[in-house]
N, CA, C and O atoms as a Maestro MAE file, in Angstrom:
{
 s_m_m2io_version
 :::
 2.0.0
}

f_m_ct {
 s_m_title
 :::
 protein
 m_atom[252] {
  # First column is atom index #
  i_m_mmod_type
  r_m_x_coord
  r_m_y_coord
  r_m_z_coord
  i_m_residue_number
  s_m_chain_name
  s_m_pdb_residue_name
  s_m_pdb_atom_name
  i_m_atomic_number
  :::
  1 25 -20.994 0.327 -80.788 1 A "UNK " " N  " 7
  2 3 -21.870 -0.425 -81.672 1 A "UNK " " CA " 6
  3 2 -23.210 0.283 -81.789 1 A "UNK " " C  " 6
  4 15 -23.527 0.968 -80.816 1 A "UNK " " O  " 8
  5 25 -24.250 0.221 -83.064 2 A "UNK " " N  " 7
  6 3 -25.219 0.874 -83.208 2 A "UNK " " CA " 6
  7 2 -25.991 -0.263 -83.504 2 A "UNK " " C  " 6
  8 15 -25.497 -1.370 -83.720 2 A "UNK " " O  " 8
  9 25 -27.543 0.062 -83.523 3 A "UNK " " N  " 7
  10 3 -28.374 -0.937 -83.614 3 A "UNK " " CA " 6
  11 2 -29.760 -0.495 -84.789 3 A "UNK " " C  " 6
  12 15 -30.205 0.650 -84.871 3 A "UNK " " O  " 8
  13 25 -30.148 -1.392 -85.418 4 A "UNK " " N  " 7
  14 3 -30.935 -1.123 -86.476 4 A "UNK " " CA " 6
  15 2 -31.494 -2.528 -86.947 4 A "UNK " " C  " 6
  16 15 -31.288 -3.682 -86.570 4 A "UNK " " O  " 8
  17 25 -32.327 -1.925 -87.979 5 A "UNK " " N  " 7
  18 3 -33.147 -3.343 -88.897 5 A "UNK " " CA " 6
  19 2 -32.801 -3.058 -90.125 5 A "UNK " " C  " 6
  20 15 -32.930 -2.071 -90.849 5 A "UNK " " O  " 8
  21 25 -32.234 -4.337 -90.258 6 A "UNK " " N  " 7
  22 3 -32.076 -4.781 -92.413 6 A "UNK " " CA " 6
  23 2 -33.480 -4.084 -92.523 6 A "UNK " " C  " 6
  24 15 -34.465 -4.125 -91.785 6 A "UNK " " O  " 8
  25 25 -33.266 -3.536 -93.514 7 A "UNK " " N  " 7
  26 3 -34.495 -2.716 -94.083 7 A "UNK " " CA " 6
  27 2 -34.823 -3.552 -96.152 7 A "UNK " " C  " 6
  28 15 -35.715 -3.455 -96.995 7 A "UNK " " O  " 8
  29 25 -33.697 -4.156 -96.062 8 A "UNK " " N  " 7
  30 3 -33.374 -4.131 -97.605 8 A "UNK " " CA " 6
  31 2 -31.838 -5.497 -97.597 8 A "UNK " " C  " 6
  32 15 -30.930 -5.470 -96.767 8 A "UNK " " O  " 8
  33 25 -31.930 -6.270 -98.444 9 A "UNK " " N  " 7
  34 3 -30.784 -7.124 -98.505 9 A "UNK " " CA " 6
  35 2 -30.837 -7.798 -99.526 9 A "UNK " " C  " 6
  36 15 -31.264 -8.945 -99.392 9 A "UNK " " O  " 8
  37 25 -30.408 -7.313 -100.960 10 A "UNK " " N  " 7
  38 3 -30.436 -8.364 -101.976 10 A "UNK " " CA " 6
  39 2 -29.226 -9.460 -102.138 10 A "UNK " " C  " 6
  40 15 -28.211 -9.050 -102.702 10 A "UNK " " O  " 8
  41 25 -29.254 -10.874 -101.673 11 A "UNK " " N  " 7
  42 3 -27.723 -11.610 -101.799 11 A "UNK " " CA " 6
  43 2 -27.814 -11.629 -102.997 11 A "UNK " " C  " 6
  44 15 -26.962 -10.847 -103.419 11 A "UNK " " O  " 8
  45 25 -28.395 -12.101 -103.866 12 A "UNK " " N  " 7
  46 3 -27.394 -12.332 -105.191 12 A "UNK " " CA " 6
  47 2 -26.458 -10.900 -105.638 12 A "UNK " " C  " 6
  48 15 -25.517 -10.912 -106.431 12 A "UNK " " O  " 8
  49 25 -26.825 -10.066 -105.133 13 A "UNK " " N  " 7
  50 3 -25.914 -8.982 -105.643 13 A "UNK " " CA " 6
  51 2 -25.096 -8.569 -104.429 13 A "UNK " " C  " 6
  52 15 -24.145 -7.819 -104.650 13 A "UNK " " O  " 8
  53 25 -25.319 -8.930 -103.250 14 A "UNK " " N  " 7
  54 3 -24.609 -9.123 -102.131 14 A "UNK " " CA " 6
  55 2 -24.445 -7.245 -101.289 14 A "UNK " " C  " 6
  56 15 -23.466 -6.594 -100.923 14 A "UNK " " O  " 8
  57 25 -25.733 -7.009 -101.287 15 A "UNK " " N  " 7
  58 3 -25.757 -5.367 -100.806 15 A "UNK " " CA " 6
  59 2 -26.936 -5.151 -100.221 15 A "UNK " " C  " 6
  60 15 -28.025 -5.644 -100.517 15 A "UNK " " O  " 8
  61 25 -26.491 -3.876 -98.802 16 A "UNK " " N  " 7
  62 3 -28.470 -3.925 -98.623 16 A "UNK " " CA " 6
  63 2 -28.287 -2.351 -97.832 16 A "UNK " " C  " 6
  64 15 -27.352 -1.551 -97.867 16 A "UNK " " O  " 8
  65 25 -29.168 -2.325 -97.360 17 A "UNK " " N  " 7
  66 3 -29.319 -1.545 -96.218 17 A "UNK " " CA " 6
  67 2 -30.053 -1.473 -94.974 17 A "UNK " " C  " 6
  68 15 -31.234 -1.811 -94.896 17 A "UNK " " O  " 8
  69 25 -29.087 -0.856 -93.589 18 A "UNK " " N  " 7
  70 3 -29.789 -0.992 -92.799 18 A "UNK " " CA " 6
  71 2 -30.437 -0.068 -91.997 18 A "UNK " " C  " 6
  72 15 -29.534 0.636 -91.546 18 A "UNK " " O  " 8
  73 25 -31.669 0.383 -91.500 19 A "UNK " " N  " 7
  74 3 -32.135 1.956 -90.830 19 A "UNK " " CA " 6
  75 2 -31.903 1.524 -89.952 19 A "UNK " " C  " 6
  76 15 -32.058 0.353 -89.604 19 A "UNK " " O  " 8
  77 25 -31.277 2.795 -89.142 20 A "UNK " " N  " 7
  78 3 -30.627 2.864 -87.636 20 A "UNK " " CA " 6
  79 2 -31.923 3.349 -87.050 20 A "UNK " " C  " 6
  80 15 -32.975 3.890 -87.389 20 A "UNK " " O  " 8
  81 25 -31.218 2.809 -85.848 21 A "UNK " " N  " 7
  82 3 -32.357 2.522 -84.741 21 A "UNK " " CA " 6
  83 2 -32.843 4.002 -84.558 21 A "UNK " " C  " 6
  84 15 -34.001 4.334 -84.815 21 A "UNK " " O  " 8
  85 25 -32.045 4.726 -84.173 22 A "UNK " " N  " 7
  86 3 -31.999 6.767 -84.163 22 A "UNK " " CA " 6
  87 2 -32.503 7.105 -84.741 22 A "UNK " " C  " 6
  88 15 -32.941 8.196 -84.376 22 A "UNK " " O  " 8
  89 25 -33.042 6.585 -86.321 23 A "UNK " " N  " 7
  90 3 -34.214 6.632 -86.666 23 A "UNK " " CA " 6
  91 2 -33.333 7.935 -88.316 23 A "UNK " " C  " 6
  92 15 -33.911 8.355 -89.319 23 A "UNK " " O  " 8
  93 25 -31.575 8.200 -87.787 24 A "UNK " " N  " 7
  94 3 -30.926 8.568 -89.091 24 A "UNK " " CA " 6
  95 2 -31.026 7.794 -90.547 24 A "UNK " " C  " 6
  96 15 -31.743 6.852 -90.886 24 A "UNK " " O  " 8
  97 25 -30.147 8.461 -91.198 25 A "UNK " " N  " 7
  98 3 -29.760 8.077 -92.782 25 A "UNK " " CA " 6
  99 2 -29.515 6.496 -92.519 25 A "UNK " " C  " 6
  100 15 -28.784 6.044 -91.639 25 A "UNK " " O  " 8
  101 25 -30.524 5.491 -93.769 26 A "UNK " " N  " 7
  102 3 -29.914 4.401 -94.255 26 A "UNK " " CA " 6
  103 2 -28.628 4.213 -94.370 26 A "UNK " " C  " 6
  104 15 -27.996 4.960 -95.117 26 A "UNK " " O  " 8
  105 25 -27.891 3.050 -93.569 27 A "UNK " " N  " 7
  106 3 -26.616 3.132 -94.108 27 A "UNK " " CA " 6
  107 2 -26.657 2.048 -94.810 27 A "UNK " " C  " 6
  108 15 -27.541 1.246 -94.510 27 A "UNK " " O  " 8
  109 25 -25.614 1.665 -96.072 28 A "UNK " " N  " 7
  110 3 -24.951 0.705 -96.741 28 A "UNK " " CA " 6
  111 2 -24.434 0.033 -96.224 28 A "UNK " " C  " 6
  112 15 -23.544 0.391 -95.453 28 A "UNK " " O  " 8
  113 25 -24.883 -1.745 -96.483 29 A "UNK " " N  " 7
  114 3 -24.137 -2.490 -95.940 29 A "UNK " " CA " 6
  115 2 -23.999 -3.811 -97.428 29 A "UNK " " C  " 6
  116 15 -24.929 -4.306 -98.065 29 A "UNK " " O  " 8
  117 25 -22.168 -4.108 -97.618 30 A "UNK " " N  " 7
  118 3 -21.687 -5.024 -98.531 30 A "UNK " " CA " 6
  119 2 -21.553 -6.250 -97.889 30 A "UNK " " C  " 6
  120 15 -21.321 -6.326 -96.683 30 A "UNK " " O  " 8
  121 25 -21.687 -7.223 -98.623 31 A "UNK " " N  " 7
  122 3 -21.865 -8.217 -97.970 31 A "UNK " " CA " 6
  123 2 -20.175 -8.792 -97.535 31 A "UNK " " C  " 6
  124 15 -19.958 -9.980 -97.292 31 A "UNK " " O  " 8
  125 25 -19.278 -7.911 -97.504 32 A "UNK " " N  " 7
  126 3 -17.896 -8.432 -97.069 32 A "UNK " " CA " 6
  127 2 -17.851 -7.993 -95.411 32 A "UNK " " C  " 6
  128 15 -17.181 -8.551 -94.543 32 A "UNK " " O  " 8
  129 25 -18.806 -6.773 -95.233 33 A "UNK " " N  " 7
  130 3 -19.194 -6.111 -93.696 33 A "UNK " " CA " 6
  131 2 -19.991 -7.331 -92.542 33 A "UNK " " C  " 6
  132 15 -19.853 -7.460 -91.325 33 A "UNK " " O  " 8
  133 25 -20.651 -7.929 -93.314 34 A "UNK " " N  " 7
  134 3 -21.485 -9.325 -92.485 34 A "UNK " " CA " 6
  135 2 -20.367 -10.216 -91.776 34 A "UNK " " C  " 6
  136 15 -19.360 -10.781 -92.202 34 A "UNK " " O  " 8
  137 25 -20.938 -10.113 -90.565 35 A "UNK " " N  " 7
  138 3 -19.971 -11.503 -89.870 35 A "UNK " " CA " 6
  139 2 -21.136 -12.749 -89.919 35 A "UNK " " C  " 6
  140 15 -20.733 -13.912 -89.920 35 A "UNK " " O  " 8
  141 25 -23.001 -12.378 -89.972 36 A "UNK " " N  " 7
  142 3 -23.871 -12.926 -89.264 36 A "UNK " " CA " 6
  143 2 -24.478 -12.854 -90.987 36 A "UNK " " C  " 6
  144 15 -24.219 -11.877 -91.690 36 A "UNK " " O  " 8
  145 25 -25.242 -13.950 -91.462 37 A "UNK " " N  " 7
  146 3 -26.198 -13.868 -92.413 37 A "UNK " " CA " 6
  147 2 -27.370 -13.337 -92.037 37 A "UNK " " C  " 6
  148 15 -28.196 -13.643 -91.178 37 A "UNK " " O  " 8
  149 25 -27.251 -12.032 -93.262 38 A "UNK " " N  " 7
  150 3 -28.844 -11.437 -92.927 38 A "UNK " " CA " 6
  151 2 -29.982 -11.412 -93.729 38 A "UNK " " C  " 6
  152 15 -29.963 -11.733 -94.917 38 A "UNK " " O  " 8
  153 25 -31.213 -10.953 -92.977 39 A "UNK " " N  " 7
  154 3 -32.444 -10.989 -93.637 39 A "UNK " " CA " 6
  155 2 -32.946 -9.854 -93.735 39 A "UNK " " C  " 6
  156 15 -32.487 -9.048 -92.926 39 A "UNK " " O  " 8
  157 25 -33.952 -9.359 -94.624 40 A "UNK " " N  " 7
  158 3 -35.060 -8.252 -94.469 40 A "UNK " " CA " 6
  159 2 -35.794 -8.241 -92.779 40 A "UNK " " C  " 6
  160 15 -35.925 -9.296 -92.157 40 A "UNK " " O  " 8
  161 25 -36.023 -7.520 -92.472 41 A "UNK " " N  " 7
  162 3 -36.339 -7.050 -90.508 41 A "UNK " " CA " 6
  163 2 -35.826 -7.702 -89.708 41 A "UNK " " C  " 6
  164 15 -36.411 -7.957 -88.655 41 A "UNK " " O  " 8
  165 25 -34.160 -8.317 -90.066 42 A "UNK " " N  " 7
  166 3 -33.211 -8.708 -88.848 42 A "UNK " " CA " 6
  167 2 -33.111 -7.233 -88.307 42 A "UNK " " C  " 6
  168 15 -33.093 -6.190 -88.960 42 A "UNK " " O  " 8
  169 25 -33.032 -7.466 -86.544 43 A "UNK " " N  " 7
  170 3 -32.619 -6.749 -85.762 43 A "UNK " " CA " 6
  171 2 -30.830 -7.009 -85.943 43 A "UNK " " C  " 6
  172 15 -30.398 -8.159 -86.020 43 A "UNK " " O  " 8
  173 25 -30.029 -5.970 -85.989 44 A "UNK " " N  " 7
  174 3 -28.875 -6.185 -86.222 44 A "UNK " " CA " 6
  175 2 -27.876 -5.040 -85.095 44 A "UNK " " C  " 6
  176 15 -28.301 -3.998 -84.595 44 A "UNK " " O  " 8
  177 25 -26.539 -5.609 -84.934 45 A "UNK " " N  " 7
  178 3 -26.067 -4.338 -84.383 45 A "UNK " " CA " 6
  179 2 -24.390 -4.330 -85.474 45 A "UNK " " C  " 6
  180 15 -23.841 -5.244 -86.089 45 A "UNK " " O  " 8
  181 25 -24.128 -3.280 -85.348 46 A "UNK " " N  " 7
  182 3 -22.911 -2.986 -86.366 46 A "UNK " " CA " 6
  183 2 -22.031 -1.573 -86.193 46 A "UNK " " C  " 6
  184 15 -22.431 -0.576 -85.590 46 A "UNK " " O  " 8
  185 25 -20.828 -1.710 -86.816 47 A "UNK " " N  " 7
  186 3 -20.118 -0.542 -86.803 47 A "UNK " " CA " 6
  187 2 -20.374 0.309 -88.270 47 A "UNK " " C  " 6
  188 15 -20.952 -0.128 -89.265 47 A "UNK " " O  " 8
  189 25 -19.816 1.539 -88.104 48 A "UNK " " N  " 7
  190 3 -19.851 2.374 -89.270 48 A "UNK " " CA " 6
  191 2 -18.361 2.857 -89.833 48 A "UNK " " C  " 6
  192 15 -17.403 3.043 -89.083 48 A "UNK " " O  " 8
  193 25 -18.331 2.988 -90.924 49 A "UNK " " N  " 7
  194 3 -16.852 3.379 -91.568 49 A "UNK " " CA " 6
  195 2 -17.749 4.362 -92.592 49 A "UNK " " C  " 6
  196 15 -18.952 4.564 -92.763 49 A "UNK " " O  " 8
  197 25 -16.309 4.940 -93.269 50 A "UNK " " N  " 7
  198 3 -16.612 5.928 -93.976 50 A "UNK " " CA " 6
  199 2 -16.802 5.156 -95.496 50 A "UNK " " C  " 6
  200 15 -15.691 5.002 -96.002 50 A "UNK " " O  " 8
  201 25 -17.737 4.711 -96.228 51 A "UNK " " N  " 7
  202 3 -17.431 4.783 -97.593 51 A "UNK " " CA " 6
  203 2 -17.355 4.904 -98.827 51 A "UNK " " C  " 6
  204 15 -17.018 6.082 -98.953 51 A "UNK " " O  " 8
  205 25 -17.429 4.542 -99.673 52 A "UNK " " N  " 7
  206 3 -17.627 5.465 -101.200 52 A "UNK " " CA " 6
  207 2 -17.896 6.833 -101.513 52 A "UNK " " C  " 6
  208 15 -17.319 7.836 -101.933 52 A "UNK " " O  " 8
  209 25 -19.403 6.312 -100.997 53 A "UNK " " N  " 7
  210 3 -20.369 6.834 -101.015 53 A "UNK " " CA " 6
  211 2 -21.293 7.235 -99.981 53 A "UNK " " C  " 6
  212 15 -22.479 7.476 -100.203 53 A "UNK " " O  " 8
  213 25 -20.725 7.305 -98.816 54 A "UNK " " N  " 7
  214 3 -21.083 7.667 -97.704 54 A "UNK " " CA " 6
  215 2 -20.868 6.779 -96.459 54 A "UNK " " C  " 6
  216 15 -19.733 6.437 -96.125 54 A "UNK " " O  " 8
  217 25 -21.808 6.466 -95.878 55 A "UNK " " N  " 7
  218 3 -21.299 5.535 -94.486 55 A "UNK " " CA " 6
  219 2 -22.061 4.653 -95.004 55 A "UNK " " C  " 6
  220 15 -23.093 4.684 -95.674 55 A "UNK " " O  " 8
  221 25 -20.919 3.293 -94.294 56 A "UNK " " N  " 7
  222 3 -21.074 1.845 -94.480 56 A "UNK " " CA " 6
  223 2 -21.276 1.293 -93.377 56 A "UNK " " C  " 6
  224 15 -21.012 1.957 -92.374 56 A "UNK " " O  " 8
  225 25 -21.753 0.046 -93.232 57 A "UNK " " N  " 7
  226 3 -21.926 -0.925 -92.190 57 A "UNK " " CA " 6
  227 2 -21.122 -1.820 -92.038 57 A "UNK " " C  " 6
  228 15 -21.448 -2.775 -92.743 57 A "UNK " " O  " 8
  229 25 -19.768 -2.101 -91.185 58 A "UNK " " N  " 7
  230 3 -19.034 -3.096 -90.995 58 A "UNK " " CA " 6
  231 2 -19.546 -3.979 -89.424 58 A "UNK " " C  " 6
  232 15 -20.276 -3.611 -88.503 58 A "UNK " " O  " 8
  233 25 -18.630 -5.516 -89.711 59 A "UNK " " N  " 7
  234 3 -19.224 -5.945 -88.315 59 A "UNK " " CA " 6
  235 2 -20.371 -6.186 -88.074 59 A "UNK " " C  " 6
  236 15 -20.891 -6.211 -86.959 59 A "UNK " " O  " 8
  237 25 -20.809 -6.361 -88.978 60 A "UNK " " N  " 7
  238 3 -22.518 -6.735 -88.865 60 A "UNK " " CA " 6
  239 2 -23.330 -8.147 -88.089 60 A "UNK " " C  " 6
  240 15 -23.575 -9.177 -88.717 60 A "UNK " " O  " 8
  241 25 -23.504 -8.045 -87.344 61 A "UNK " " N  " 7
  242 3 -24.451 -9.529 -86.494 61 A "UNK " " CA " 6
  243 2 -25.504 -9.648 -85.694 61 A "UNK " " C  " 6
  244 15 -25.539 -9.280 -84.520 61 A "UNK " " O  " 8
  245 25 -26.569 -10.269 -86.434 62 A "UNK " " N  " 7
  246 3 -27.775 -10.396 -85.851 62 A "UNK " " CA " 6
  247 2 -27.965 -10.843 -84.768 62 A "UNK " " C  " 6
  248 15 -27.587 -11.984 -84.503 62 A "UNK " " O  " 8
  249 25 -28.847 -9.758 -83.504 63 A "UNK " " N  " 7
  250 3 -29.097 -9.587 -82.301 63 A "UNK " " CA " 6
  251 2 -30.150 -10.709 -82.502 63 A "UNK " " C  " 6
  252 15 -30.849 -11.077 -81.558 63 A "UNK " " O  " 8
  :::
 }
 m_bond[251] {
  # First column is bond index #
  i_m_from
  i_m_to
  i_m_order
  :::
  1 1 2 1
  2 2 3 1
  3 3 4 2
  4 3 5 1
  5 5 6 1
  6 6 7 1
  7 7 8 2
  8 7 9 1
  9 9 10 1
  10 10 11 1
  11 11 12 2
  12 11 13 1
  13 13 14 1
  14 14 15 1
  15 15 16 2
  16 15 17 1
  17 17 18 1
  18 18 19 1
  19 19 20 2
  20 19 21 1
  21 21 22 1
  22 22 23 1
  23 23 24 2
  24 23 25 1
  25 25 26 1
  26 26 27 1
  27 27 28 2
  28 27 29 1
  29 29 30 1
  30 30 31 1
  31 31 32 2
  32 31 33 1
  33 33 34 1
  34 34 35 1
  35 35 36 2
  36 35 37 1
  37 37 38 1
  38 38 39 1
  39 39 40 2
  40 39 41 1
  41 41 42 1
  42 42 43 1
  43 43 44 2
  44 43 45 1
  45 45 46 1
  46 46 47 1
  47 47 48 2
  48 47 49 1
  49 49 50 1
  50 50 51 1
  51 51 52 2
  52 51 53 1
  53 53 54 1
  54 54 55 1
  55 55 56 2
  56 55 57 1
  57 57 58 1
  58 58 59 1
  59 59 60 2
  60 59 61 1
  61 61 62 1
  62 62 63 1
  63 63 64 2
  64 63 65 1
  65 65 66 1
  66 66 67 1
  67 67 68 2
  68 67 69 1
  69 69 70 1
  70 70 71 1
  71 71 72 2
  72 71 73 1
  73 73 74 1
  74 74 75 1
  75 75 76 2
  76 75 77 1
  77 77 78 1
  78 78 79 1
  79 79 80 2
  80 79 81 1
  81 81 82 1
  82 82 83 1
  83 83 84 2
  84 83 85 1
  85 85 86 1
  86 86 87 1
  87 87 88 2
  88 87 89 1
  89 89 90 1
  90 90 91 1
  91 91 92 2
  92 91 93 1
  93 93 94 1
  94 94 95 1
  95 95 96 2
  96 95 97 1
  97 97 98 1
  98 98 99 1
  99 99 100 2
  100 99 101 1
  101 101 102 1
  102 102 103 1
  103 103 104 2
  104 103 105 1
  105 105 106 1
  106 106 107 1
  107 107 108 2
  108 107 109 1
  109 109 110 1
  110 110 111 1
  111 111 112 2
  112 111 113 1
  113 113 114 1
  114 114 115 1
  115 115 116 2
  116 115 117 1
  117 117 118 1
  118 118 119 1
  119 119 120 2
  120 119 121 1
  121 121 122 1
  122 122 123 1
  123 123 124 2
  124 123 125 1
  125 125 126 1
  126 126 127 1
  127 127 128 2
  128 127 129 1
  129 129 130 1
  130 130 131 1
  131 131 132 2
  132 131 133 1
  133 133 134 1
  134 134 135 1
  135 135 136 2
  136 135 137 1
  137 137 138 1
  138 138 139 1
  139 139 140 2
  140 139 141 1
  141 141 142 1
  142 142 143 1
  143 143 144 2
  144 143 145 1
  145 145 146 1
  146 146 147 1
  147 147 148 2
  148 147 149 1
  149 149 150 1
  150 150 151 1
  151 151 152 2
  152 151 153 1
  153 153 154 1
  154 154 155 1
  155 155 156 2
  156 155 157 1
  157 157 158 1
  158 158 159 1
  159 159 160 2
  160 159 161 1
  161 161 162 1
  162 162 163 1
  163 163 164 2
  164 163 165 1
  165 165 166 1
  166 166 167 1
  167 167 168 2
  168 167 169 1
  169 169 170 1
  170 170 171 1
  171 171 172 2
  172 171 173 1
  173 173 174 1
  174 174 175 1
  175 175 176 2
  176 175 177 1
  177 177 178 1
  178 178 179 1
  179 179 180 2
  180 179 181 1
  181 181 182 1
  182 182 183 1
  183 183 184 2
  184 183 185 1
  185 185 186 1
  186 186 187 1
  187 187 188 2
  188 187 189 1
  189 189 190 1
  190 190 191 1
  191 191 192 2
  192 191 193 1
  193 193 194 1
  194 194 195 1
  195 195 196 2
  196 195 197 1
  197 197 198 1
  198 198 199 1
  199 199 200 2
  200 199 201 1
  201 201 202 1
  202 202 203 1
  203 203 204 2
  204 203 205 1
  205 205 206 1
  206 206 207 1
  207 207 208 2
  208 207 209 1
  209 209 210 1
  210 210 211 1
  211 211 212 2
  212 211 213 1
  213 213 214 1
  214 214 215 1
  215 215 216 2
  216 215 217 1
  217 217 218 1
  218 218 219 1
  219 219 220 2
  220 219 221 1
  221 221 222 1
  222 222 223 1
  223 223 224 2
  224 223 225 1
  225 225 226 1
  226 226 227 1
  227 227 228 2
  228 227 229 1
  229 229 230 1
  230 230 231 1
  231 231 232 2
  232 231 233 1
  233 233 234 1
  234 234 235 1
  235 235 236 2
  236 235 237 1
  237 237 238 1
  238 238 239 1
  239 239 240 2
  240 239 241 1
  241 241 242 1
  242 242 243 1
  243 243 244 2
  244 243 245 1
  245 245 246 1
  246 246 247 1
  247 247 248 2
  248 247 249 1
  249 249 250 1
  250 250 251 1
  251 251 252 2
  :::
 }
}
């Protein structure tokens, strides 16, 4: 598991992103990846998959 802050989360369009704690690349997170409803500077921890368009955030739940 990796750890980071919602940096970004628009629901009506149901997409956001979150910066890892490591201080790497924003990853993408869809709102089908959320187990936990999130906010802009939730502390979060989550997995990564490969997708589209680069790495995604699955498993997502606020610490």
């Amino acid at each position: 598991m990796q750890e980071g802050i919602v940096k970004f989360f628009n629901e009506s369009k149901g997409f956001g992103f979150i910066a890892p704690k490591d201080g790497s690349q924003d990853v993408f997170v869809h709102v089908s990846g959320l187990i936990d409803q999130v906010r802009e500077n939730d502390a979060v921890t989550y997995e990564v998959t490969a997708g589209q368009k680069g790495p995604s955030a699955i498993n997502v739940k606020v610490i």
